[in-house]
BAGUZA-992197 format. One line per 2 residues: number of its first residue (from 1); for each residue x, y negated, z of N, C-alpha, C, CB. Coordinates in Angstrom, 1 decimal. Last residue first. Glycine has a CB too. Example, Ala and Ser with C-alpha at 12.3 -4.5 7.8 and 13.67 -1.06 7.14 Angstrom:
2
2> 12.8,2.2,7.1,13.7,1.1,7.1,12.9,0.0,7.9,14.1,0.6,5.7 ~ 13.2,5.7,7.8,12.3,4.5,7.8,13.2,3.3,7.8,11.3,4.5,9.0 $
END
This chain:
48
48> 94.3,-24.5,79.6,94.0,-25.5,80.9,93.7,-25.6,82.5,93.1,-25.9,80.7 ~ 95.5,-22.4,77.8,94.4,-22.5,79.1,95.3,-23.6,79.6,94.1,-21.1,80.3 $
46> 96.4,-21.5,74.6,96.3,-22.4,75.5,95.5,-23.0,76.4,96.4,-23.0,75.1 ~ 97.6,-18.2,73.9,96.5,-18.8,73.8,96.7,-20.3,75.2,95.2,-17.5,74.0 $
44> 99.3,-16.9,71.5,99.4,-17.0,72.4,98.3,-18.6,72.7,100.7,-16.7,72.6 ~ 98.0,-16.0,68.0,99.1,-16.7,68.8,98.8,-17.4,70.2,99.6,-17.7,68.0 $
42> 97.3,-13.9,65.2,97.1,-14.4,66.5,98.4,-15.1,67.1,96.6,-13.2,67.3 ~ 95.8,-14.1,62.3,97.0,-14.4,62.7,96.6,-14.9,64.1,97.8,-15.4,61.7 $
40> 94.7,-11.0,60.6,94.3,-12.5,61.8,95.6,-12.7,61.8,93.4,-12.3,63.7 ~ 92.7,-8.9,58.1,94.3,-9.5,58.4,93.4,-10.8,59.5,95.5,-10.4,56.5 $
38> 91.6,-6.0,57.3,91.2,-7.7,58.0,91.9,-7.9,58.6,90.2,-8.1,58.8 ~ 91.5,-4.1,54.5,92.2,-4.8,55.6,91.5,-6.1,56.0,93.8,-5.0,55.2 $
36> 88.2,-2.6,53.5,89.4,-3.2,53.2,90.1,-3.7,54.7,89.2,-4.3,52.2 ~ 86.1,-0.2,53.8,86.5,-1.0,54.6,87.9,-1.5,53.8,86.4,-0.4,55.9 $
34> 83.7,1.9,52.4,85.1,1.6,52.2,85.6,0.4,52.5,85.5,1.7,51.2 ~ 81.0,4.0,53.9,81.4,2.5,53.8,83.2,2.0,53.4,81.1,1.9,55.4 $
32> 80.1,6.5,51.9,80.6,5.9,53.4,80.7,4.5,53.0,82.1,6.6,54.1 ~ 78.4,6.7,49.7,78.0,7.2,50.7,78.7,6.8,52.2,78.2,8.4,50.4 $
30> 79.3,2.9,49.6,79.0,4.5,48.9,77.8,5.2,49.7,80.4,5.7,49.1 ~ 80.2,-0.1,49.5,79.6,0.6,49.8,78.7,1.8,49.5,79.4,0.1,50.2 $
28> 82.8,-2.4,49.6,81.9,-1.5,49.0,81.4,-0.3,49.5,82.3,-1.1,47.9 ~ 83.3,-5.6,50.1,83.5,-3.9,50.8,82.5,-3.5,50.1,83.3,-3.4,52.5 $
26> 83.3,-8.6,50.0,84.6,-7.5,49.2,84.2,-5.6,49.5,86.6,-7.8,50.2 ~ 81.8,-9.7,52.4,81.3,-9.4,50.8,82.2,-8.5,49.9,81.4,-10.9,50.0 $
24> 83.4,-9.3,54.6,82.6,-8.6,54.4,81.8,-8.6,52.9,82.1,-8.7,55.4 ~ 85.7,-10.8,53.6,85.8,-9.8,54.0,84.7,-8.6,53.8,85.9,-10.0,55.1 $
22> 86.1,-13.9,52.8,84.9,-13.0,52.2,84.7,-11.5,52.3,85.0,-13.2,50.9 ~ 89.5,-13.9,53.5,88.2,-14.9,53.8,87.2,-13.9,52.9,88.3,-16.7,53.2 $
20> 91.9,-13.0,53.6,90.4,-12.0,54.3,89.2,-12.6,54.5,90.6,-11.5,55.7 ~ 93.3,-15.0,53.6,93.3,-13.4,52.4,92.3,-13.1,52.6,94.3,-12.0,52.5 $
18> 93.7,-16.5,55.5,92.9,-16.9,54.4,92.8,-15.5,53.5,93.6,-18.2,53.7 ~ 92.9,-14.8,58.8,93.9,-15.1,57.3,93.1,-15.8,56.2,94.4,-13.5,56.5 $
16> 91.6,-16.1,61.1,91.4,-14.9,60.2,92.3,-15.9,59.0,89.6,-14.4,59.8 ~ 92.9,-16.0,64.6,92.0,-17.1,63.5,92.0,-16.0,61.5,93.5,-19.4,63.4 $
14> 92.9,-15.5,68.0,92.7,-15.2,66.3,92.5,-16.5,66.2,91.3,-14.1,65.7 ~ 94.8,-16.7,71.1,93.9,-16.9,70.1,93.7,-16.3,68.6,94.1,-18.1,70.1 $
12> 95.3,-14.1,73.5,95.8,-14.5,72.2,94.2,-15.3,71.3,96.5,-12.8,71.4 ~ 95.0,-12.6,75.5,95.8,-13.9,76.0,96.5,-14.3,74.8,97.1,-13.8,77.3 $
10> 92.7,-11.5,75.4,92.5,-12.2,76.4,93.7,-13.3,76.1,92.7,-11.3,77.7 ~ 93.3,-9.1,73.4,92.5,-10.3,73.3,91.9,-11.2,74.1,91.7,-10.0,73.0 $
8> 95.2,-8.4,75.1,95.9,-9.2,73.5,94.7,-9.7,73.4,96.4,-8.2,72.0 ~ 94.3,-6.9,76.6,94.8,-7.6,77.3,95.3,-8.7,75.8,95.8,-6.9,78.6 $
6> 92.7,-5.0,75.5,91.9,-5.8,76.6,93.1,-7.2,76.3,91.8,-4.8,78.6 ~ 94.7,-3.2,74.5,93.3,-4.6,73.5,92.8,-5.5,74.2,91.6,-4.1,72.8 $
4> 95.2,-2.5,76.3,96.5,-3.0,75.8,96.0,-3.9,74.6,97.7,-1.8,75.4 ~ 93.0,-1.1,77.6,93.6,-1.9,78.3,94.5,-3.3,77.8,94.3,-1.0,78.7 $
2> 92.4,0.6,75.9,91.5,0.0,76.0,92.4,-1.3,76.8,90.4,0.8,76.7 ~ 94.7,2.5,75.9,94.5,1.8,74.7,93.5,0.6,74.9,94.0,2.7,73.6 $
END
């Protein structure tokens, strides 16, 4: 598993959804933390 993240975040540029702009202001917090989705749109990354 470590591997197959390793390797998507090596040969993919993120950039964060506009949906998920204010992410961390939207979450509420209890006794646990209730985490909403954090949408990216990744796409194969341009090396020089």
């Amino acid at each position: 598993m470590r591997l197959i993240l390793a390797h998507l975040t090596w040969n993919s540029d993120m950039e964060l959804a506009e949906e998920s702009r204010g992410w961390a202001e939207k979450q509420k917090v209890y006794s646990l933390w209730e985490k909403g989705p954090l949408k990216v749109h990744m796409s194969p990354v341009q090396r020089v």
